[in-house]
Structure formats: structure tokens, C-alpha cells
N, CA and C of each residue as an Amber inpcrd file, in Angstrom:
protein
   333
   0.8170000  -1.2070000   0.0000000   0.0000000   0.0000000   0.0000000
   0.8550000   1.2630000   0.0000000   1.8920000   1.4800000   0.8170000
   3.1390000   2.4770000   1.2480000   3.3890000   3.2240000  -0.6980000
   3.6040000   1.7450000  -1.6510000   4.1250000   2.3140000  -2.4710000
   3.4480000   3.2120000  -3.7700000   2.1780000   2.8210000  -3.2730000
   0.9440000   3.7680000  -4.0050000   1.0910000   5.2530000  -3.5460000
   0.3570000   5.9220000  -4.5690000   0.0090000   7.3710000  -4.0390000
  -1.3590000   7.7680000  -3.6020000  -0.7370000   7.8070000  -1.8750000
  -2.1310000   8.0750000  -0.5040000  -1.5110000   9.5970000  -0.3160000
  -3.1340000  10.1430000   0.0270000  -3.0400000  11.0120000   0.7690000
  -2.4710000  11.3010000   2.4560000  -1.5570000  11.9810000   2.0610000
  -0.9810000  12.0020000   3.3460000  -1.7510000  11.3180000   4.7600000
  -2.7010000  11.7310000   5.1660000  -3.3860000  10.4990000   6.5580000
  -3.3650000   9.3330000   6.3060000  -4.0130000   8.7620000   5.1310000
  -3.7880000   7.5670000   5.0640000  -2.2330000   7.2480000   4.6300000
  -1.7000000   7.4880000   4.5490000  -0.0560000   7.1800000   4.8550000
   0.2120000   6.9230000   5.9380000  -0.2630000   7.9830000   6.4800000
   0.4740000   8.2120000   7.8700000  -0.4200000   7.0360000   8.8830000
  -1.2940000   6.3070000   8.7810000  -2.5370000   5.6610000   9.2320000
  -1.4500000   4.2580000   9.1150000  -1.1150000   4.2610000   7.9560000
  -0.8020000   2.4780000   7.2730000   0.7950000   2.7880000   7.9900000
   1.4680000   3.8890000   8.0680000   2.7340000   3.8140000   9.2310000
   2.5630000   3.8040000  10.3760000   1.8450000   4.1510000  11.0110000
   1.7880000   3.7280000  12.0810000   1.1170000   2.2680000  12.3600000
   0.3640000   2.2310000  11.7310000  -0.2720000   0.4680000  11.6290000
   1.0120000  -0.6530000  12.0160000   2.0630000   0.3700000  10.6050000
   3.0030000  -1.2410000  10.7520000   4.2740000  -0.8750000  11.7310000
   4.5740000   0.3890000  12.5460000   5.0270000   0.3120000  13.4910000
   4.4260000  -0.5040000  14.9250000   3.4020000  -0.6500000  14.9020000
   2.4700000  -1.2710000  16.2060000   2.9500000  -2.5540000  15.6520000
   2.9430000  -2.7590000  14.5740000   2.8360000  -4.6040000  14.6200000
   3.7780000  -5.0610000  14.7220000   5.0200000  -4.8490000  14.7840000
   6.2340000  -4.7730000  15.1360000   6.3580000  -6.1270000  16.3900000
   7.5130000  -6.6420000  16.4620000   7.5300000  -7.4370000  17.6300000
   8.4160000  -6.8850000  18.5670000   8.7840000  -5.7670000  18.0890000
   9.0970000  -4.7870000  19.6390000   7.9670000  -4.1800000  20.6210000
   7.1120000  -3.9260000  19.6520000   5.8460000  -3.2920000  20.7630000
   5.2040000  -4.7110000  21.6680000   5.4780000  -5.4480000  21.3520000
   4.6190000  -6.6890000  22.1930000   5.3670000  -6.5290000  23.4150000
   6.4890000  -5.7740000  23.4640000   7.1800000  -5.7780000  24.7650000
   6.3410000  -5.0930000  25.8490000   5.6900000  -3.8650000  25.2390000
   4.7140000  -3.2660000  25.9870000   3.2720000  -3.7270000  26.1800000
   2.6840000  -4.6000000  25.4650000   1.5630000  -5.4200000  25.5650000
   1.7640000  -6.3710000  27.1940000   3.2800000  -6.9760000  27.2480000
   3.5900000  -7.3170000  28.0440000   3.4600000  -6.5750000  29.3460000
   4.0970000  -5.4070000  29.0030000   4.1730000  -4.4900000  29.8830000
   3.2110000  -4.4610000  30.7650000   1.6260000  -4.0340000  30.0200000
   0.5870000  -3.8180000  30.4170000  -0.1270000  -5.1750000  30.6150000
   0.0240000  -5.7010000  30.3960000  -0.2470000  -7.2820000  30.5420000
   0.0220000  -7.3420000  32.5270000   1.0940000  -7.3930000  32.2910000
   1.7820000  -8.0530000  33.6330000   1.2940000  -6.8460000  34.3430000
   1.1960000  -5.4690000  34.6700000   1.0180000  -4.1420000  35.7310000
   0.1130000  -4.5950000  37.0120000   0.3120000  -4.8960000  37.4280000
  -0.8520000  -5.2440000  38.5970000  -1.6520000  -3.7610000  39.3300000
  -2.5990000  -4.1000000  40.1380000  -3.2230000  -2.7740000  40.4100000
  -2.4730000  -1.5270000  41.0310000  -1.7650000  -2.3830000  41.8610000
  -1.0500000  -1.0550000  42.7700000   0.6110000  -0.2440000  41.7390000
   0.1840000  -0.4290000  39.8490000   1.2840000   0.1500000  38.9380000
   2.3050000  -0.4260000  39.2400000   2.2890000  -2.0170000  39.6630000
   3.6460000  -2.8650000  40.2080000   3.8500000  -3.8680000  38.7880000
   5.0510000  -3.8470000  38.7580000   5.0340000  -5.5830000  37.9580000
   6.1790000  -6.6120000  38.4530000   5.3810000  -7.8890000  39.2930000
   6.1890000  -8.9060000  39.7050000   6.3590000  -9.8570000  38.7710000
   7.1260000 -10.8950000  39.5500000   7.2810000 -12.0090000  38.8090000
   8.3890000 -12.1620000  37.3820000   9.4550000 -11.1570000  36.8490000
   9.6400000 -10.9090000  36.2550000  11.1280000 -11.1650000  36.1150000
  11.4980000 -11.9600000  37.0920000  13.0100000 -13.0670000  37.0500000
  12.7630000 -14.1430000  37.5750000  13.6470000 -15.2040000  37.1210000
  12.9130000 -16.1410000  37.7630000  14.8560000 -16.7550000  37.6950000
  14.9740000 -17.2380000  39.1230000  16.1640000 -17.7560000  39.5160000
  16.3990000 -18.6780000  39.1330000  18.0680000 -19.0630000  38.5970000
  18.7870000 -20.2090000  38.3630000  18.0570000 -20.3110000  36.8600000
  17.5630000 -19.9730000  36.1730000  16.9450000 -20.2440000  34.7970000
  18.1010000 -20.5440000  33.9040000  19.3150000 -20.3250000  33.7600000
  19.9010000 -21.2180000  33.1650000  21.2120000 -21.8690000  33.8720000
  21.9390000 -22.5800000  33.0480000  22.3780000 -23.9840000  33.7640000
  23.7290000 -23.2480000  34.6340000  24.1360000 -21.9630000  33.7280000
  25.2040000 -21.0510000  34.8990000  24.7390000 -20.3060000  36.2090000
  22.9540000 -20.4840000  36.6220000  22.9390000 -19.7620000  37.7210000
  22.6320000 -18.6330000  37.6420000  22.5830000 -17.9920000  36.7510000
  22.1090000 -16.8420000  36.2710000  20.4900000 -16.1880000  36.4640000
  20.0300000 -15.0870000  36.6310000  18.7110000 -14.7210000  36.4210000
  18.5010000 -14.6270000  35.2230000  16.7330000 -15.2010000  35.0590000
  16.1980000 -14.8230000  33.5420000  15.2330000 -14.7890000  33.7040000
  14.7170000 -13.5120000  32.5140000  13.4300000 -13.1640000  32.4990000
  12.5270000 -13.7530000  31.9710000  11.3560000 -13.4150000  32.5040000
   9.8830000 -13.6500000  31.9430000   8.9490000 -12.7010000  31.9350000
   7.8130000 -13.0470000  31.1630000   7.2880000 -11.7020000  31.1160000
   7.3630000 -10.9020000  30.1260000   7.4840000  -9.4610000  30.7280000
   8.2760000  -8.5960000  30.3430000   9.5350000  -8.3300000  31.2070000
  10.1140000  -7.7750000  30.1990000  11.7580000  -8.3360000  30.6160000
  12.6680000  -6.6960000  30.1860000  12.3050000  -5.6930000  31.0340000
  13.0580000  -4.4800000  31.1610000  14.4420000  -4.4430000  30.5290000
  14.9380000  -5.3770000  31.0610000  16.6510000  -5.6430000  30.4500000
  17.0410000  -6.0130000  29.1110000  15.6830000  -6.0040000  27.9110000
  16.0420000  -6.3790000  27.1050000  15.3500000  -5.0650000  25.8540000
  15.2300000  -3.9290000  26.7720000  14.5500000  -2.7970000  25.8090000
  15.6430000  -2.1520000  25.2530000  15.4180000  -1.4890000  24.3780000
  16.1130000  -0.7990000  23.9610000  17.0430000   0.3410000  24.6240000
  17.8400000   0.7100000  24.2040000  18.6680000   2.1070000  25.3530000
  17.4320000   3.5750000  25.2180000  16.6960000   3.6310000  23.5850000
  15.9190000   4.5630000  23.5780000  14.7610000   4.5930000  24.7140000
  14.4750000   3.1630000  24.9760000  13.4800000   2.9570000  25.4980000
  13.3860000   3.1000000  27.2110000  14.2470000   3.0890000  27.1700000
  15.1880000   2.9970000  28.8650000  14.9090000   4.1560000  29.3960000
  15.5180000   5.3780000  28.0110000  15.6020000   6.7440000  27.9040000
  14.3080000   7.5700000  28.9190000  13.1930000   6.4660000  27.7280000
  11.7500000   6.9320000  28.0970000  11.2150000   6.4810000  28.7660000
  11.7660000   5.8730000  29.6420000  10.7250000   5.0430000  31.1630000
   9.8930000   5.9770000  31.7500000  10.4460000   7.4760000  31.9480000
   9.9650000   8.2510000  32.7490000   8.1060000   8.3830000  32.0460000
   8.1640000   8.4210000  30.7840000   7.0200000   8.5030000  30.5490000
   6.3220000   7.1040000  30.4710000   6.2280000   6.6820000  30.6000000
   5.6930000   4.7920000  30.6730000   4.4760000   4.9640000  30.7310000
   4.5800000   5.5570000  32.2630000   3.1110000   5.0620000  33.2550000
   2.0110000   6.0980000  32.5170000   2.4200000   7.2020000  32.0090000
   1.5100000   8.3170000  31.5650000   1.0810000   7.6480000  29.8370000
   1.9420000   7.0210000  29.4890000   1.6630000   6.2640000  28.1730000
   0.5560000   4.9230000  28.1180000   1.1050000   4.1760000  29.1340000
  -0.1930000   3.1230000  29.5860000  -1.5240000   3.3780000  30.2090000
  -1.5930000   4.6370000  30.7660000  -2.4690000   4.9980000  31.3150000
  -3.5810000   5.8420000  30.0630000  -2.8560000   6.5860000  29.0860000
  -3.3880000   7.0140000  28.1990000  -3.9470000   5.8640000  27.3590000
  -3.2220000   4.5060000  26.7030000  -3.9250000   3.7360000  26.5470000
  -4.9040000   2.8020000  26.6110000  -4.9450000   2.8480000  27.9530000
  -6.1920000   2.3040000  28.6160000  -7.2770000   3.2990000  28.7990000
  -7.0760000   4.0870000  28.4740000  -8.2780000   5.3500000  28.5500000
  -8.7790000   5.3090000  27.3720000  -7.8930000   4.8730000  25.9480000
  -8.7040000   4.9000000  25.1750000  -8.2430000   6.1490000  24.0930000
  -6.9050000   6.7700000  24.4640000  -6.8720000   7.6160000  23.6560000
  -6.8160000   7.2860000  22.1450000  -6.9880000   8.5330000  21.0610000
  -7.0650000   8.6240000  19.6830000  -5.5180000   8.7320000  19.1720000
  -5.3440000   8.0730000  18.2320000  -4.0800000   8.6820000  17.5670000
  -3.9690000   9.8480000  17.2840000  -4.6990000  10.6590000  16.7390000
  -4.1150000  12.2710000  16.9140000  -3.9720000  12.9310000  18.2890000
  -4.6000000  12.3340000  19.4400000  -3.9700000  12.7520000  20.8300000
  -2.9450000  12.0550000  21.1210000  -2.9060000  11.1270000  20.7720000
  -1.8240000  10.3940000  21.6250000   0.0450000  10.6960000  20.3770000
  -0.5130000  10.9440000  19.2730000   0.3600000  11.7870000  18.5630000
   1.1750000  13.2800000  18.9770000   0.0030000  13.7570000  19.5580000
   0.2760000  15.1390000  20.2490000   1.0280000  15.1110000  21.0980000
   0.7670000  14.2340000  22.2530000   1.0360000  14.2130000  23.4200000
   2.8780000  13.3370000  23.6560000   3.0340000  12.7760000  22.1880000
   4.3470000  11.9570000  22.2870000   5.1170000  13.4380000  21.3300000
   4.6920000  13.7810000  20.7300000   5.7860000  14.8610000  20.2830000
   6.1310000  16.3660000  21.2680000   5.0320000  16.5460000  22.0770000
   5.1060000  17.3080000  23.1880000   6.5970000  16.6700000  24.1360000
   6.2650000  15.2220000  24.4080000   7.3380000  14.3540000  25.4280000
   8.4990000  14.8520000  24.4170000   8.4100000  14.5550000  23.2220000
   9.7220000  14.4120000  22.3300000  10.2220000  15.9050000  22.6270000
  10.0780000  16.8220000  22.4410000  10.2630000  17.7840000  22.9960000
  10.6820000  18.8790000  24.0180000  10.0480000  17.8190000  25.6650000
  10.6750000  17.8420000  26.2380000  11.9310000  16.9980000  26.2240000
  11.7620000  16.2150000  26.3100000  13.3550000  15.5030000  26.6200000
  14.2760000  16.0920000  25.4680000  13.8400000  16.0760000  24.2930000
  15.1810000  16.9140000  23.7820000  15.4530000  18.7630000  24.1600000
  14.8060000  19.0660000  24.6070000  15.1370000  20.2670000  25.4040000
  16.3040000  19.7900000  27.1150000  15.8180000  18.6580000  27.2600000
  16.3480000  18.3590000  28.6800000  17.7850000  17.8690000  28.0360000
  17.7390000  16.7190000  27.3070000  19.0240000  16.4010000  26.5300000
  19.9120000  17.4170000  26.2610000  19.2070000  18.3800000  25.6420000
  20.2840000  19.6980000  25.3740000  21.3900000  20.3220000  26.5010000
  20.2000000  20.2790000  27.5520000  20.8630000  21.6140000  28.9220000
  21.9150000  20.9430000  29.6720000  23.1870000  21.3910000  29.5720000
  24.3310000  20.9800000  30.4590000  24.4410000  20.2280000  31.5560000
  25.0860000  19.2280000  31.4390000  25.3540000  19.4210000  33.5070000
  24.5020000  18.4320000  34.0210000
């Protein structure tokens, strides 16, 4: 579809489509999956899982996000919470380039 000529929304509709389907975002399905009521998530190592003794995850598994993503923890809870509310893609568009914004203003300032 991408390589046809759409009017810009529907472009922009079928990109974001195939960013969601992604098997990076299932990390956050997880995310919200696992949150328990009190905005906790347990259960999410599980000891000796392999044969060196080591911890390994289940779940969702923090340690395996991206560094961008790490970046943006701070906004998480305001992101899951917007999704469960139900927001629209043109709000929830708004509201991530606002974040983008801040943090690259914060990124900028010294020190």
C-alpha cells in the first residue's frame, strides 16, 4: 500500500499500523499485561533459569529494551495509562511529540 500514491493520513494511518505490529511493541503489551493494580510488575526473574545460575526473564523483561526505550521510562506510566483510557491517535500523537520535545530540550541543557 506504502508504495501507491495516498493522501498524506492515510499514509500516515498504514505507518503507524506497521510500526504497532512490530515485535518490539509486544514488549509493551507485556508491559501492560503483567502491571498489577497497585502500577507494580512482579514475577519478572525467575532464579537459576539457566544452567550457569544466572537470572532470567519472563514476562516482560526491562533488560532487554532498547537504550531509547530505557531513555523513556519516565514517561511509561503516563503512556499506559493514556492507553487504557482509550486515547485517539491524533492525541496520543500530540502528546508523544510534546514528550519528544521535552526531553530533547532536557538532553540539550548541560550538567
Amino acid at each position: 500500500m506504502l508504495a501507491k500514491d495516498l493522501e498524506p493520513n492515510m499514509r500516515e494511518i498504514i505507518e503507524i499500523r506497521q510500526e504497532g505490529s512490530k515485535s518490539s511493541t509486544a514488549k509493551f503489551n507485556a508491559l501492560i499485561n503483567r502491571t498489577c493494580a497497585d502500577s507494580r510488575i512482579r514475577d519478572n526473574l525467575m532464579y537459576h533459569a539457566a544452567s550457569t545460575g544466572r537470572f532470567g526473564g519472563k514476562g516482560f523483561q526491562p533488560q532487554n529494551l532498547m537504550r531509547l526505550v530505557v531513555e523513556f521510562a519516565p514517561y511509561l506510566p503516563r503512556t499506559i495509562a493514556m492507553i487504557r483510557d482509550g486515547v485517539d491517535v491524533p492525541g496520543f500523537l500530540a502528546v508523544l511529540r510534546q514528550w519528544e520535545q521535552e526531553y530533547n530540550a532536557k538532553k540539550r541543557k548541560p550538567g
